[in-house]
N, C-alpha and C positions, 0 to 999 in steps of 0.2 A: 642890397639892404641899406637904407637910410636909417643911420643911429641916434638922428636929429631927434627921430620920433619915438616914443614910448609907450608903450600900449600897458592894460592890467594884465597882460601875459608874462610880462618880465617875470612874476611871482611866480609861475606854474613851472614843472619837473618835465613835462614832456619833451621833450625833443622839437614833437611836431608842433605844439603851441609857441614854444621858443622860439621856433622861427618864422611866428608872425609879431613876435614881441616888437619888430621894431617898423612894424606899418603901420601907414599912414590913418589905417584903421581903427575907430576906440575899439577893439575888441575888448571883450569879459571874458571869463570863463563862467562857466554853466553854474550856477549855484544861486542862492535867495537874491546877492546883491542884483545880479541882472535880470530876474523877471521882476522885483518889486520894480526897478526902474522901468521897466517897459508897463506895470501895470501905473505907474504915476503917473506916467506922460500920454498913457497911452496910445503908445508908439506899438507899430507892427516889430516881431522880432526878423532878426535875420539869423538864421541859424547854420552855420557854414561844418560841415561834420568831413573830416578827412583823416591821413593816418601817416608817418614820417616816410614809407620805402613808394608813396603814389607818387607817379610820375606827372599825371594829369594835379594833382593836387598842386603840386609844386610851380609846373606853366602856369594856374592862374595865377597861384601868391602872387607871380613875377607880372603876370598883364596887367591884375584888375588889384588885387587887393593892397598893391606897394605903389597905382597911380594914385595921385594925391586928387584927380578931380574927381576918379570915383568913389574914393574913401571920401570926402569931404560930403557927396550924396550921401552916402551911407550912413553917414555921424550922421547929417542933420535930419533924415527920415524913419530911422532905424534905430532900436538895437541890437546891435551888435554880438552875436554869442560863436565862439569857436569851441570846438570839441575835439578831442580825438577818440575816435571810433574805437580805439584799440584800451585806453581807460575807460571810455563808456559805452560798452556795447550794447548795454541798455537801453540808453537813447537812440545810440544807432538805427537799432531794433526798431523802433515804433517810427523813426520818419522815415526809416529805408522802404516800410513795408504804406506810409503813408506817399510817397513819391510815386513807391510802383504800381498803387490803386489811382492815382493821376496820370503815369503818363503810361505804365505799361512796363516801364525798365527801370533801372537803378544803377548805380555806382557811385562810385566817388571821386572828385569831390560833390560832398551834397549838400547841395544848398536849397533848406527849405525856408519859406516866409509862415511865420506863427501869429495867432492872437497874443495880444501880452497874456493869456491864460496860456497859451502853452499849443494850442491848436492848428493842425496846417492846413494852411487852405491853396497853397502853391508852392510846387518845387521844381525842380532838377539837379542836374550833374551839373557839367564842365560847359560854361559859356564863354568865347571866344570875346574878346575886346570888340570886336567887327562881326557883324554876320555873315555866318558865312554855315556853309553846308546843311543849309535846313534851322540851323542854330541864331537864334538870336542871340543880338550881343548883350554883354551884361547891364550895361548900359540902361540898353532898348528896357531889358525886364525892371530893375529897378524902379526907372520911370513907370512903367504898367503897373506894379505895385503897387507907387505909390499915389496914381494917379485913383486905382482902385479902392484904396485904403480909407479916402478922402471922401471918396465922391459916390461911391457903392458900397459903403461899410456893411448894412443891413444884408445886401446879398453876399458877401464875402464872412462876416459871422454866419450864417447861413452855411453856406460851403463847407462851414468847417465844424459847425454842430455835423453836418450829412457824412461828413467825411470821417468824422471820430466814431460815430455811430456805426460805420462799415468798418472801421477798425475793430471796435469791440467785437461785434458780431463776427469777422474772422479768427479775431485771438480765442472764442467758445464754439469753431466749427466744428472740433472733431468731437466738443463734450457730450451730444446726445446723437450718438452713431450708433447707440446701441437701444435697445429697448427696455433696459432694467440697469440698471449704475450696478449692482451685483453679477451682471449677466457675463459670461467667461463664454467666447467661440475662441474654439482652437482653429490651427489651419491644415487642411488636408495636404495631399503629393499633389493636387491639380491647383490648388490654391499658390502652392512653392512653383508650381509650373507655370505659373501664370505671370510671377513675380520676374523668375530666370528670361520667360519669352519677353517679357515687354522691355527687361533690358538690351536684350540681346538684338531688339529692333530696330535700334539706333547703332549698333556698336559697328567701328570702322573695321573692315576684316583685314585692312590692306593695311592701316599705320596702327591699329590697335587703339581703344579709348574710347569715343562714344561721341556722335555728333560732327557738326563739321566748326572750323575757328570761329572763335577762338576757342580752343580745345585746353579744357582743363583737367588734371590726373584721375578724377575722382577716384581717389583709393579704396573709400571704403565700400563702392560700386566692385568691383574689383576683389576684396574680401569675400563680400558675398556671393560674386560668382566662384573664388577656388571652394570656401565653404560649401556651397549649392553643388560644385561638380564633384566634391570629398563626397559629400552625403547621400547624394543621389545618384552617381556614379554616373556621373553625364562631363563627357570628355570636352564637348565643345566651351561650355563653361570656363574651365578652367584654361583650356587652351589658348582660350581668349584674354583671359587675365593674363599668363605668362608673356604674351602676346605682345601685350600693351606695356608693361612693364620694361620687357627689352629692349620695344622701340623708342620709352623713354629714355633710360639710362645708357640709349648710343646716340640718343639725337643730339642735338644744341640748349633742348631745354635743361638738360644734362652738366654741368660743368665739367667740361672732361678733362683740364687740367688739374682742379684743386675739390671737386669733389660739390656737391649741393645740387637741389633743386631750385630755378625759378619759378614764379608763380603758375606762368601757364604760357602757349605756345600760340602764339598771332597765324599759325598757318595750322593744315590737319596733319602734317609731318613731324612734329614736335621737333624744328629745325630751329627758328627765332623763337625768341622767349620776350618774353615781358621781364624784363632783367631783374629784377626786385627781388629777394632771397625772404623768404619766411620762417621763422622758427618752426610751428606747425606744419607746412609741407612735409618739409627734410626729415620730421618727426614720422608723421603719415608715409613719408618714403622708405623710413626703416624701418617701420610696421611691417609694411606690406612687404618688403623686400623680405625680412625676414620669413613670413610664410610662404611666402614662393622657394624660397630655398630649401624653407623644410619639403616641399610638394619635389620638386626637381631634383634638388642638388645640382643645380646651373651655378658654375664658380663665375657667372657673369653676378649675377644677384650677390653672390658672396662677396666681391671686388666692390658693388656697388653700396653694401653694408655695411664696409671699413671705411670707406673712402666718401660718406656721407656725414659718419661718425666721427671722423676725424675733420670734416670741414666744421662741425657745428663745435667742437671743441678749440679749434684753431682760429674760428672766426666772431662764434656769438658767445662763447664763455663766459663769465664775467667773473670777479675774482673771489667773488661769495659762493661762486657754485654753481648758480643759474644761469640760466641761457637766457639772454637777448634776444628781442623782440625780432626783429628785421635787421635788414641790408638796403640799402636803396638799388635804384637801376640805375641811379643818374651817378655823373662823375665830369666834372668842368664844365655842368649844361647838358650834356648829351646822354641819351638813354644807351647804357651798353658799353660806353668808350673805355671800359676797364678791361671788358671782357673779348673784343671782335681782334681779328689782326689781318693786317695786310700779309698779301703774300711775299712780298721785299722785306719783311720784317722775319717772318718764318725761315726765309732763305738765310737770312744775315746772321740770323741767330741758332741755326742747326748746319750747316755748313756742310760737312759732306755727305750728312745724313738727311739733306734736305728732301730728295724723293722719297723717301721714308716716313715725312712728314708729312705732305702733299698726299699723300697716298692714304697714310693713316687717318688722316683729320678732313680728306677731302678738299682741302685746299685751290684756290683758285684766283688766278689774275684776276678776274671779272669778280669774286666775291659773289655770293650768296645773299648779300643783304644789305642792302644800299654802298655795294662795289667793296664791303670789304667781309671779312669770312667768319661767320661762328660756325667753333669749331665741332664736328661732328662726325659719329665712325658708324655712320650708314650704308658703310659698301662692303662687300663680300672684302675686297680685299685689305678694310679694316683687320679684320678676322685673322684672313691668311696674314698677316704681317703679324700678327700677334702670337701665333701659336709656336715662334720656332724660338728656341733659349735667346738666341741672337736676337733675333725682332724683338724679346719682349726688353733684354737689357737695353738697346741701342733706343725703346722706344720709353724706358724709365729716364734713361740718361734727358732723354727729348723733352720729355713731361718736366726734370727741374732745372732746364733749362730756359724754357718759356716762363713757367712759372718766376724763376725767379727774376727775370725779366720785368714781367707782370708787376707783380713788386715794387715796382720804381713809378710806376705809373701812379697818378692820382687816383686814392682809394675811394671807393661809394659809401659816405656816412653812413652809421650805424646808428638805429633806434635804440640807445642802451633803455628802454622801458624792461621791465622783468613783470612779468605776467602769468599767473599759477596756474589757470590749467593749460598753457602751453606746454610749460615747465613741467605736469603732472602728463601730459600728454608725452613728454620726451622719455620720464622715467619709465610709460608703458613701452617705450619706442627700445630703449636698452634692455629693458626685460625680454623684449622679444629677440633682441637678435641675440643676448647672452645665451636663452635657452635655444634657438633657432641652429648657434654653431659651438656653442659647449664650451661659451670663450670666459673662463670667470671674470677676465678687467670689466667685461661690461655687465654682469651682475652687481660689481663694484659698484661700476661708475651709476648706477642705479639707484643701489641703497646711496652713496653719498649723495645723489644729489635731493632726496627724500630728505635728509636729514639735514639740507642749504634750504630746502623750504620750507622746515618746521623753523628756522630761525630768521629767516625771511618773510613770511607771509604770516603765520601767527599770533595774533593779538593774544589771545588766550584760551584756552583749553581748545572747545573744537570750534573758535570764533578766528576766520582768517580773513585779510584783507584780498583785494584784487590784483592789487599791484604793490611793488615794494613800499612796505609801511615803513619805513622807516626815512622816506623819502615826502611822507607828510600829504595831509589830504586823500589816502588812497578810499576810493571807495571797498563798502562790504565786499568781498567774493560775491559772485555770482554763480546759479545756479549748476554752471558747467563748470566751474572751478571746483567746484563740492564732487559732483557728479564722476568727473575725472580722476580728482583724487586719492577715492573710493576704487575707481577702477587700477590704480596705480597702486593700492595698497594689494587688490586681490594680485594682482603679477606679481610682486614683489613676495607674495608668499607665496606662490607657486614656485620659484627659481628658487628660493632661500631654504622653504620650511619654516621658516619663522613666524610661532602665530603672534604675534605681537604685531604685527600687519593686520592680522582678520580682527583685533580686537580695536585698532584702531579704525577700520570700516566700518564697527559696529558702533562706535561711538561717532563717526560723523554722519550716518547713518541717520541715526536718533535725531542729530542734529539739523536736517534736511528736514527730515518729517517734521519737526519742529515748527520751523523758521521759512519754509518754501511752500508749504502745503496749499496749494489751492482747489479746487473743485473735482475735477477727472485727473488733472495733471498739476505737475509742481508749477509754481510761477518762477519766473524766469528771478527777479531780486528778490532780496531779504524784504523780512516784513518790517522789518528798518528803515530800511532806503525808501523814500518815501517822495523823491524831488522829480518825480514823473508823473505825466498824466492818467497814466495808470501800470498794474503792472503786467510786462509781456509773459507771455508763454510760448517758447519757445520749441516746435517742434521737427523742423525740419532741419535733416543731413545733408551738409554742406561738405568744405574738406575739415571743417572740424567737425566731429557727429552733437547733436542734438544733447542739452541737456537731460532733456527725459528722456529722448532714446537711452543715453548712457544710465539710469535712473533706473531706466524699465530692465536693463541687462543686470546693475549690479543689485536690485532686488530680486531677480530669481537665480541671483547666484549664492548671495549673502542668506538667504531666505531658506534654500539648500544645504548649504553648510552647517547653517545655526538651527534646522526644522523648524524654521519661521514661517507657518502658515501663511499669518497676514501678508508678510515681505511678499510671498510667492505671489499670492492672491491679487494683490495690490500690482505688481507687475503685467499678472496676466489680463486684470482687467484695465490697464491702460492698453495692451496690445489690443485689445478686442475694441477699443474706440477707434484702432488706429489702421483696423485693418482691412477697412475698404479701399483707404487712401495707400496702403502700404501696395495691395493687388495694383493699385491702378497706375500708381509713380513712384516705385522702387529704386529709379532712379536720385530722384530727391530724400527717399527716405528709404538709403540701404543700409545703416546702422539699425533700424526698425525692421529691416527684411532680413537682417543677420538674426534678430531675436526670434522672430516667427520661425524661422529654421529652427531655432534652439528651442523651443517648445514643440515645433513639429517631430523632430528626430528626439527628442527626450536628452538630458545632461547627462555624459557619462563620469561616474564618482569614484573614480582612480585615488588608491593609497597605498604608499610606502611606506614601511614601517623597518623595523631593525637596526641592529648595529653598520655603522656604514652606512646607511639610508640613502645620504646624498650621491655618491656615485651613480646610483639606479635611477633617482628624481632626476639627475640630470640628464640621464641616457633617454630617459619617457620624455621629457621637456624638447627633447633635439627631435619628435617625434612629430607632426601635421594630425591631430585628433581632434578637431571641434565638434560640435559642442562638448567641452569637457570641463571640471572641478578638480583641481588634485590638491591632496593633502599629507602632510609625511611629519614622519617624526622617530625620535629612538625610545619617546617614552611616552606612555600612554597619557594625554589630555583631553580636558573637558570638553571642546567639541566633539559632535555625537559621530562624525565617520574615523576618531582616531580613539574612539571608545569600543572594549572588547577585541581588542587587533592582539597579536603576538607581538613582543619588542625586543624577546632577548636571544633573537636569533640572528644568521646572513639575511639579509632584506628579505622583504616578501611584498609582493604587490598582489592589491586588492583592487577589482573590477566590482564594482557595487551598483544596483539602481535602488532608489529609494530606500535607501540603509542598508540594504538586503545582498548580502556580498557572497559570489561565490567563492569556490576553494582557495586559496592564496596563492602566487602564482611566484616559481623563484627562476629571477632571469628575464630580461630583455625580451627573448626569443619566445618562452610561452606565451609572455603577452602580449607578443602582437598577433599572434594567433589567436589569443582570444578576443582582441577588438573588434579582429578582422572580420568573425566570423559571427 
């Protein structure tokens, strides 16, 4: 990095833009000053969108955007806009999906070319200084740009009226899927059949997970099959899920000294990783892990619960409460060098437990991955070594010994960004494993962290920022900030009993329908945020689920509780626009095929009541029952399933549909007999 130079990034909070602050590049950041200039000169924009833990992001900064003779192109035919993906995923949003209507694929870094109106009419990823693999150099494109811009203006405005026009017309495909905007289709058992097969078509049987590398966790593909194999009593399903699960948390994608997930696995082994560490994953990873352990009671999942939880507290905490954004992969240059170990280092530093290591971790002279080893307990005799008191102390002693080794090495920067519905994503991720093993620190660690983002992310009443506001410029929350929240309030009262959770879903609630509303579905920004060409709608399940997926879930939850018709209704008739697409690519949208479940199979409306209450909430909680609502308390309130209950006895649990409760039921043991049956 040359300090010589100065960019208008110096100003910005990001991380990732910080570290173009001092290239040779004028960059801006995204806001009126840099399109009014590109509309005064009119100049083509250069729109560069990447995010602090990309690795490819990072190799360019270093090729193209810190040489001074392609920065020097750049100033004089350009302007110049850098983003990060991760404060605007808005923008993200509308070029990621304008790049993959041009070339077919996406990632990042992306780098699209705009009208000074905001327009793309040319993009990509990652171009190499040189050409090389198919790739032109950056070079070569710039030039083609700009040779473009000049000399075929008329057909490149062209391109990019044609091109926004295929944008619009995607962001309103799913809105007339149905033939009455009031029209509600439920889904049958061959409909959920349909869903379960087309996942299960791709899914690897031999390393578990779905597809061939690079191979990413999808969890909540995963959900929906223990879900689908609970509900439908189909073993393969779930078997599959357990499956995939295992052979993450023994691969390499795995951190098997210090705990976390990385992004995703460069081979179908989940052995190397793409080093990079995500808040979100690790969240998604305690999700799910906790429902696998509710399904099993596999103390692999359990091991993997604490020891995920304790990397995200140890590593991305920050000292207000919230979790940080990312980890990077890199460290001295190199993707991984924190993480991988020679086998002369293993030796050196385990000593007469060294076959013990070797054996555990797989270890190897030759290395697994460019000659040297990520570590991994992919062998039977991982196992055997683990099960006897001796193996497992002699292999703790191992674990803080590497680790602390580890240590000394040069750390992979940290994106200290704080981002709400990561952070509301983490609070569903402790709710679940608090109730998953009956552990109260992480119902704790829950509520407190709920209670770091009301004073973090809060502007005022049910009006919250995206990212820490207090750190200046943060845009509105976004629609899956809200969306997530909501869902973070409903866990949170299901572990606690505290309706002061449901009362604050109902107030942000209101505030969505408000402020998001668009046509069939929410629009993805505030009717605020106004600094895009238009606004997205956002519906497709990624590893973080869809705003309106999460939208359509907590309206027929919140909708139930409160006997909010419209909520219901409003929910159902988004799944019904959504439900050709949901049959046909479950796989992209199985946050959406978890809901059609829940409509399909009906919500079960479980209540604990009496003195004592919480012992029982918490024994039902440690239980695997989706689709389900629970509601407790010791004294009767005004939502309608804690109205007409007994409260002044030993608990009593009520099984209800549609307000309609049979007998009360006292004890753990009747009840699951009655779920069961």
């Amino acid at each position: 990095m040359n300090s010589s130079y100065t960019n208008e990034l110096i100003h910005e909070s990001s991380p990732y833009l910080l570290s173009h602050a001092h290239n040779p590049v004028d960059w801006l950041p995204w806001g009126t000053q840099a399109l009014q200039l590109a509309a005064n000169n009119q100049k083509p924009i250069l729109l560069s969108i990447g995010y602090s833990a990309c690795h490819w992001c990072h190799v360019m900064e270093k090729e193209s955007f810190a040489d001074p003779h392609s920065a020097a192109f750049m100033n004089k035919y350009f302007v110049n806009i850098k983003v990060d993906r991760e404060e605007r995923p808005d923008i993200d949003q509308i070029y990621m999906d304008a790049v993959q209507k041009l070339t077919g694929s996406g990632g990042w870094p992306l780098n699209v070319f705009l009208t000074p109106e905001g327009k793309p009419f040319y993009g990509g990823t990652y171009f190499p200084p040189q050409p090389m693999h198919g790739r032109a150099s950056w070079m070569d494109v710039l030039s083609y740009i700009s040779d473009i811009w000049t000399n075929k203006n008329d057909l490149v405005l062209q391109q990019a009226d044609t091109l926004i026009s295929s944008l619009l017309q995607s962001v309103n495909r799913f809105s007339h899927q149905v033939d009455n905007e009031n029209q509600i289709l439920g889904f049958s058992a061959n409909d959920m059949l349909q869903c379960k097969n087309n996942v299960m078509s791709i899914a690897d049987k031999i390393n578990g997970g779905f597809g061939n590398a690079p191979k990413f966790p999808q969890f909540l593909t995963l959900q929906f099959l223990m879900a689908y194999g609970y509900n439908c009593k189909d073993e393969e399903s779930t078997a599959h899920a357990l499956l995939s699960l295992r052979k993450m948390v023994c691969g390499g994608i795995y951190d098997q000294l210090g705990g976390g997930l990385s992004r995703y696995s460069t081979d179908d082994e989940w052995l190397v990783p793409h080093f990079e560490k995500m808040l979100y994953d690790n969240a998604m990873l305690i999700h799910t892990l906790s429902e696998a352990y509710q399904i099993s009671n596999d103390e692999e999942f359990k091991k993997g619960i604490h020891e995920t939880i304790e990397f995200c507290d140890r590593e991305l905490k920050s000292s207000v409460g919230a979790y940080y954004s990312s980890i990077d992969a890199d460290s001295e240059g190199e993707e991984g060098r924190y993480y991988v170990w020679n086998e002369s280092e293993i030796k050196s530093i385990a000593g007469e437990d060294y076959d013990i290591a070797v054996a555990y971790w797989n270890v190897t002279a030759r290395g697994n991955w460019e000659d040297v080893n990520v570590l991994n307990r992919r062998s039977s005799i991982a196992f055997k070594t683990a099960e006897t008191d001796l193996g497992k102390e002699k292999l703790n002693n191992l674990k803080k010994k590497l680790l602390s080794h580890r240590e000394n090495r040069v750390r992979p920067s940290k994106d200290t960004k704080l981002i709400l519905s990561w952070n509301a994503m983490m609070i569903i991720a402790l709710s679940k494993a608090g109730a998953a093993l009956n552990e109260t620190k992480y119902r704790q660690k829950a509520e407190a962290l709920f209670d770091s983002i009301d004073l973090i992310f809060r502007i005022n009443d049910c009006h919250y920022s995206h990212t820490d506001n207090k750190r200046g410029g943060a845009p509105i929350a976004f629609l899956d900030d809200y969306a997530l929240l909501i869902e973070a309030c409903l866990c949170l009262q299901e572990i606690t009993g505290n309706q002061k959770y449901i009362d604050k879903a109902v107030d942000l609630l209101n505030y969505v329908d408000s402020n998001f509303q668009g046509d069939s579905f929410y629009n993805y920004s505030h009717r605020l945020q106004k600094d895009t060409i238009y606004n997205n709608v956002d519906l497709y399940d990624l590893t973080i689920p869809s705003g309106n997926s999460t939208m359509a879930k907590v309206l027929l939850q919140l909708g139930l509780i409160t006997d909010n018709i419209k909520w219901k209704q409003h929910s159902l008739r988004m799944l019904s626009h959504m439900r050709k697409a949901i049959q046909s690519h479950p796989l992209s949208l199985s946050n959406w095929a978890l809901i059609a479940l829940m409509e399909y199979k009906g919500i079960k409306e479980i209540v604990v009541t009496g003195l004592d209450y919480l012992k029982v909430l918490h024994e039902i909680n440690a239980l695997y029952l989706p689709p389900r609502v629970i509601q407790s308390s010791d004294v009767e309130k005004s939502y309608p399933l804690l109205k007409s209950k007994a409260y002044n006895f030993d608990p009593l649990i009520y099984v209800c549909e549609n307000f309609s409760c049979k007998k009360p039921l006292k004890g753990l043991d009747e009840f699951i007999i009655a779920v069961e049956n």
